[in-house]
N, C-alpha and C positions, 0 to 999 in steps of 0.2 A: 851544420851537420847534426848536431843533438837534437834539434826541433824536427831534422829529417826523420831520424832514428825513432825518436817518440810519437810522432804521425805511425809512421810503419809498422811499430809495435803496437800501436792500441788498435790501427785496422787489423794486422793480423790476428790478434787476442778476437774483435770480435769475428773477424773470419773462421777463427778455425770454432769458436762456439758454435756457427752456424753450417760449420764443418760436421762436426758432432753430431746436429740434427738432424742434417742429411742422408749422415750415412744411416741412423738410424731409422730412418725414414726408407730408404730404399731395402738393408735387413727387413725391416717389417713385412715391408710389399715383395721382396720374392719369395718369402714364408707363407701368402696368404694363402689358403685354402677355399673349397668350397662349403657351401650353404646345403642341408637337406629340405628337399619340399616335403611339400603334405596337399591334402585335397586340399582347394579353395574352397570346395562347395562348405564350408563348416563356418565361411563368414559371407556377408554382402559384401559387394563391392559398388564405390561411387567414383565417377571421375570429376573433376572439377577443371574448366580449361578456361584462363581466364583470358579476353581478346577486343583488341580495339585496332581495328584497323585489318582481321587480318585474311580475307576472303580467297589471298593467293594460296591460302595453306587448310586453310580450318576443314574444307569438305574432303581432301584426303587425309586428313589425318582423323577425324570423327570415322569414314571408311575404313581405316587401318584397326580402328580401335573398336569398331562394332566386330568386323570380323574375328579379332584375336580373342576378345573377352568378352563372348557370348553372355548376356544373364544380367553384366553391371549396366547403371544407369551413366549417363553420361548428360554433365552439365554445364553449361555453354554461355558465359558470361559476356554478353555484347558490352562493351560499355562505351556505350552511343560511337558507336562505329560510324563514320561517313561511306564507307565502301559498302560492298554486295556481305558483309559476313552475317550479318541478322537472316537478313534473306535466302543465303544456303542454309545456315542450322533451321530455322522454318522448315522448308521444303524437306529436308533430311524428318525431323520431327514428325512432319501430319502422314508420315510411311511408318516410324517406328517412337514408340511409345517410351523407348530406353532413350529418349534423344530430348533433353530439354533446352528451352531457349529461357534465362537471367537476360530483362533486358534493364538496363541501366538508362535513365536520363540525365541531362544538363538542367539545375547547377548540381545533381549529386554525384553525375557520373567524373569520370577522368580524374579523382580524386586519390589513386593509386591502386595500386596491385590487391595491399590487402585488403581495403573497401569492397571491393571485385569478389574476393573470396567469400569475403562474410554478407555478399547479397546472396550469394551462392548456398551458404552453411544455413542462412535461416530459410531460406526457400526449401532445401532440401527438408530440413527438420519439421517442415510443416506439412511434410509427407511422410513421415516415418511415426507407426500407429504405437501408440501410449505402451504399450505393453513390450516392445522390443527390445531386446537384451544390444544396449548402444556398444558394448563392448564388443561386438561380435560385428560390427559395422565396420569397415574400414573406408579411409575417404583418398582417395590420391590426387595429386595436383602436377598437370601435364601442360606445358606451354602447347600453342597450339600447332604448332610443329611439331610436337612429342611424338616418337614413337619406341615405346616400352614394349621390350624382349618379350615374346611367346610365353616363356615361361614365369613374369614378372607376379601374379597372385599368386603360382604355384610355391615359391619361393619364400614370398613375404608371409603364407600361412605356417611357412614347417614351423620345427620346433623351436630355433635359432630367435626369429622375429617375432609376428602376433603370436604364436603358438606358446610362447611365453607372455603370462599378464601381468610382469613389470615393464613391456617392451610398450609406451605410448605414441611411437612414430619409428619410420625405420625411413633412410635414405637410398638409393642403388646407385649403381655407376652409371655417370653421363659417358656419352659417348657422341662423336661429332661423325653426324651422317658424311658428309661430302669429306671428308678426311681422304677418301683416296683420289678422287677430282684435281686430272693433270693439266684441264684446261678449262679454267671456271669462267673464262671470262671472253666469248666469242666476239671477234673481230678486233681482239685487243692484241698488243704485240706479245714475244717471247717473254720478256722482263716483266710486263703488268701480271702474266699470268703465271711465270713463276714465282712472285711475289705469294700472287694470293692464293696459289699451291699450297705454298711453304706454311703462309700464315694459317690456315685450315689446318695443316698437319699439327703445328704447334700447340693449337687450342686442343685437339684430340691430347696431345703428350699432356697437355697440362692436368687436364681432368682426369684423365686412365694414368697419370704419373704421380707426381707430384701429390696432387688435389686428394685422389685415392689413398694412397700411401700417407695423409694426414689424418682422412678420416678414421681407417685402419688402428695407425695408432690412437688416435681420440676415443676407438672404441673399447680401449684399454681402459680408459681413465671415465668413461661413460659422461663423454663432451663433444657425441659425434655431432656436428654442422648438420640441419634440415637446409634443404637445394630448393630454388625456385621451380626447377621442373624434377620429376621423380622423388617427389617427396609423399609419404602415406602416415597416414595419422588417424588414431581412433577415434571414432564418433564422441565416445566416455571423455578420453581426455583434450578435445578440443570443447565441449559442455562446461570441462572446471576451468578451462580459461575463459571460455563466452561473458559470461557474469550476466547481467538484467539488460546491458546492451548487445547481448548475442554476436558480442564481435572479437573471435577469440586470437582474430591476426591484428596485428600491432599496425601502424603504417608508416613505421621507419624503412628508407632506400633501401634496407635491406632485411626487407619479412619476413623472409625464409629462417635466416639467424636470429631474430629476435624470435618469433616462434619455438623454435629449440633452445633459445635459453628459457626463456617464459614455465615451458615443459621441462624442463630442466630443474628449476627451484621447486616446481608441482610436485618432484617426485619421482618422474616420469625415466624411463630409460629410451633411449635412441637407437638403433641396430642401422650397422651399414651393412651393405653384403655389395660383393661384384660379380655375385653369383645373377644376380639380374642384372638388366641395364635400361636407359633409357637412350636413343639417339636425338639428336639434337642439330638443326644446321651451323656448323660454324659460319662466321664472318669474314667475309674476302677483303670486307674493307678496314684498313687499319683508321681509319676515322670514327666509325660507326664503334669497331672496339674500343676506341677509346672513349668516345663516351658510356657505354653500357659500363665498365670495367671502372668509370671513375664514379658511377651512380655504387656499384660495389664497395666503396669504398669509404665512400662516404656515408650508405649505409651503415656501413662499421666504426665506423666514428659514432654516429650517432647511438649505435648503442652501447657507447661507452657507461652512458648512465649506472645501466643494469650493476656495473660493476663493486660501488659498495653493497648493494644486495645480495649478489655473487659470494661475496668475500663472509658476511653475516651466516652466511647459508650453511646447514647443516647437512644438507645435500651432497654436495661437493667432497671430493679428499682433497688433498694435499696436491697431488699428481694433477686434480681436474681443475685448480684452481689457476695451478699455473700456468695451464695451456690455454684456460680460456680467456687469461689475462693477457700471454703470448701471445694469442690469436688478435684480440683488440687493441693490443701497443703497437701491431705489424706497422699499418699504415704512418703513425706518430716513427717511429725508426726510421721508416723510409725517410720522410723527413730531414731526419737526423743524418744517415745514411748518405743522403745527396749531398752533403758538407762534408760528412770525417771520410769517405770513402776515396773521395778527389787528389783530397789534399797531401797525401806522399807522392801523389806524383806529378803536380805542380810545384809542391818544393823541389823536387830532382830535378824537374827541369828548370826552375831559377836559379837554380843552385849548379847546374851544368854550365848553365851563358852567363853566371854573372862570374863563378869561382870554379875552374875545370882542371886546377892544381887538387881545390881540397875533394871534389867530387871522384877525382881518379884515384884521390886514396881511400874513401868513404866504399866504393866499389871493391878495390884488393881485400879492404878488411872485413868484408862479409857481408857489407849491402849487395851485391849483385845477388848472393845467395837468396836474402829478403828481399829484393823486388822480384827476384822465379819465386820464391814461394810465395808473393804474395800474389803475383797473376794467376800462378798455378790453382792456387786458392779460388781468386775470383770468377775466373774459367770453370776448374771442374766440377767444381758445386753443382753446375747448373748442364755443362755437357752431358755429365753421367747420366741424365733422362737419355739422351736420344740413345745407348746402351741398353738400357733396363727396361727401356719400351720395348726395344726390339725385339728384347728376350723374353718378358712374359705376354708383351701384348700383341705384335704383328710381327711373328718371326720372319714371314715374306718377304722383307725388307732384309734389302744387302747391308754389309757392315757401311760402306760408304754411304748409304743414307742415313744410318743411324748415325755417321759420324755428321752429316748434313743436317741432320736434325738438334743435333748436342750442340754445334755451335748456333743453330738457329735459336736454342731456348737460353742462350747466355743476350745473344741482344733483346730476344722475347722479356726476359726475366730484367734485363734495365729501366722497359716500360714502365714498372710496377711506380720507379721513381717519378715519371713525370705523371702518374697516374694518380700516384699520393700529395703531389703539390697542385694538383683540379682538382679533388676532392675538397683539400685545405681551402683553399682559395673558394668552392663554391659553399662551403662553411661559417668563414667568415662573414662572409657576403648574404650570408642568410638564403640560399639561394635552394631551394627542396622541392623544386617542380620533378616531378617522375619521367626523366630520358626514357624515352619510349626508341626499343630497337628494332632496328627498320629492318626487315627482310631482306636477304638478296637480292629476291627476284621484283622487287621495290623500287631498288637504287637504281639511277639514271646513268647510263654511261656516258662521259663527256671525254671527248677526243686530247683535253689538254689536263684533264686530272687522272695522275697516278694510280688508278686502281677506284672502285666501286664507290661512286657517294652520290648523295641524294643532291637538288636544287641549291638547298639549303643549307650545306655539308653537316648533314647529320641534327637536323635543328633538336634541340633538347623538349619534349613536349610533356606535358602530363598525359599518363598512359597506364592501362593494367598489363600489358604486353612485358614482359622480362626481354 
């Protein structure tokens, strides 16, 4: 019973710190506010899209994006695609002038996401005339699904973001296009499709919940996270990271975060706002997420490095030190997490079948109270999303799906755990090929697998594609 008691109290202990978090985290996020614009016309705009593979998507979404933001150039990184995608941005291109094709060959192509960008960043630069004020450039980087809000420059120019010159990159809210899609998956039965409902709805809570409400608070401590898609950055300060090899993104799994710390130690300040947004297709298939999510991951391990730099840094406060140390221990916990978390309640139940004398006393005298608070713990941490979605993000949604959804983000949010032991695992194993994620409309449907996957279930490939 003592070894029960000590298990249960040190989950609880870190339960309720991450109790703590939470709630501050969700305070934050129903406080947020709006963002003011200003004209864009007071800076350039550049799009950057980086793509391998992706000819189901790139010609409508280059169409989305020439219509919305008349004026910017748009740049179009093949990296040596086998499909039709060279071949539409071509065609798009020899009609409009704003339409470039980055092509990439084998052996330099497929070499990752950030490689991608920085064929992208020196091609561009070798069109931008000596004389140009780089500060007044701004450059954004759109997967090739992206489609960013109407008002997305109007916003990132007010005074909040560029319109301030400590601001060197600003991130928006993602957002998951097919999030309302009640039947993603034709010819499939009720359960395959309500699965991959559910799992689209989730990925939406995560990013507009959760996700948002981190950055929010980070933009407190000025340690907000740059995103693979809707992320914008100034011409100026991607120059002082460039160096003499003009390659100012990094090419850790996770480029987006290494880039905003990089920009981070420069000097540099981050703006989030959810005053803009970017959409994004979620993933029906919980295969495919798990490999993207564990390239995530491992990402962040890897830039563990940064961290005695971090810590040296004069940059940083006190407040940014710890969140960005927080933010890169996440995964190592998890870890941790999948052992101390188990464990009072695998003793309870050894402890029930072997001794049910001393378990029935261990219950009268307050353990029952400590295993409800400690499910209660485990549970609401993570329920509370599908409430607080409801309420600031999709009121249209009945309370019973918001309660649908809260229990959906407690098993969503256990993932994390087996996502953090394929990370470790492809870690150790030295194993850093770039999982390239498959589209939707990609995946093969096969009559005996559970939900959307490719031949190959999801094969891990080297890819610019997030």
């Amino acid at each position: 019973m003592a070894a029960l008691e000590l298990c249960i109290v040190a989950a609880l202990l870190l339960g309720f710190g991450f109790l703590w978090y939470v709630i501050t985290l969700v305070v934050t996020f129903l406080r947020a506010g709006t963002d003011p614009e200003s004209d864009p016309r007071v800076f350039r705009w550049h799009f950057l899209l980086p793509c391998r593979d992706e000819a189901t998507v790139i010609g409508d979404t280059l169409g989305y994006l020439r219509e919305s933001f008349p004026g910017a150039v748009f740049w179009v990184v093949d990296d040596d695609s086998v499909d039709a995608t060279a071949g539409i941005v071509e065609q798009l291109a020899a009609h409009d002038p704003d339409v470039r094709l980055v092509r990439r060959r084998m052996p330099e192509a497929r070499s990752g996401k950030g490689d991608a960008l920085n064929a992208a960043y020196r091609e561009l630069c070798a069109t931008i005339e000596a004389d140009a004020d780089r500060e007044r450039i701004m450059i954004c980087v759109v997967d090739a699904d992206g489609r960013p809000s109407p008002n997305l420059l109007r916003v990132c120019a007010g005074p909040r973001i560029f319109g301030d010159p400590r601001i060197g990159a600003a991130q928006v809210e993602v957002r998951m296009t097919n999030r309302a899609e009640r039947h993603p998956l034709p010819g499939r039965g009720i359960v395959s499709n309500a699965v991959a409902s559910l799992l689209a709805r989730l990925q939406d809570v995560e990013f507009r919940g959760p996700i948002s409400a981190m950055q929010m608070l980070r933009a407190r401590t000025h340690t907000v996270n740059l995103g693979g898609n809707g992320q914008l950055v100034r011409l100026s300060a991607l120059d002082e990271l460039a160096g003499e090899r003009g390659a100012p993104w990094g090419n850790a799994l996770l480029e987006d975060y290494e880039i905003g710390l990089r920009l981070m130690l420069g000097g540099w300040r981050i703006a989030y706002t959810v005053s803009a947004w970017v959409d994004q297709e979620a993933l029906w298939s919980l295969r495919t997420l798990l490999v993207q999510r564990t390239r995530w991951a491992q990402g962040s391990m890897q830039c563990l490095r940064y961290l005695p730099e971090i810590w040296r840094s004069t940059k940083f406060s006190n407040a940014g030190l710890f969140e960005v140390t927080y933010f890169m221990a996440q995964p190592w916990l998890q870890l941790i997490g999948t052992i101390i978390y188990p464990v009072p309640m695998i003793v309870f139940a050894f402890n029930a079948a072997h001794f049910p004398i001393f378990t029935e006393q261990f219950l009268r005298d307050g353990g029952a109270a400590m295993l409800a608070m400690y499910l209660l713990i485990g549970i609401g941490e993570f329920a509370i999303w599908g409430v607080v979605y409801r309420k600031r993000c999709e009121p249209g949604l009945s309370r019973w799906q918001a309660m649908e959804i809260g229990l959906g983000m407690t098993v969503y949010a256990w993932l994390s755990y087996v996502i953090a032991w394929r990370a470790f695992a492809r870690l150790v194993t030295r194993r850093s090929s770039w999982p390239k994620t498959r589209r939707n409309a990609e995946l093969v449907l096969t009559p005996d697998v559970p939900g959307p996957a490719s031949p190959a279930v999801a094969p891990e490939l080297d890819g610019a594609a997030s």
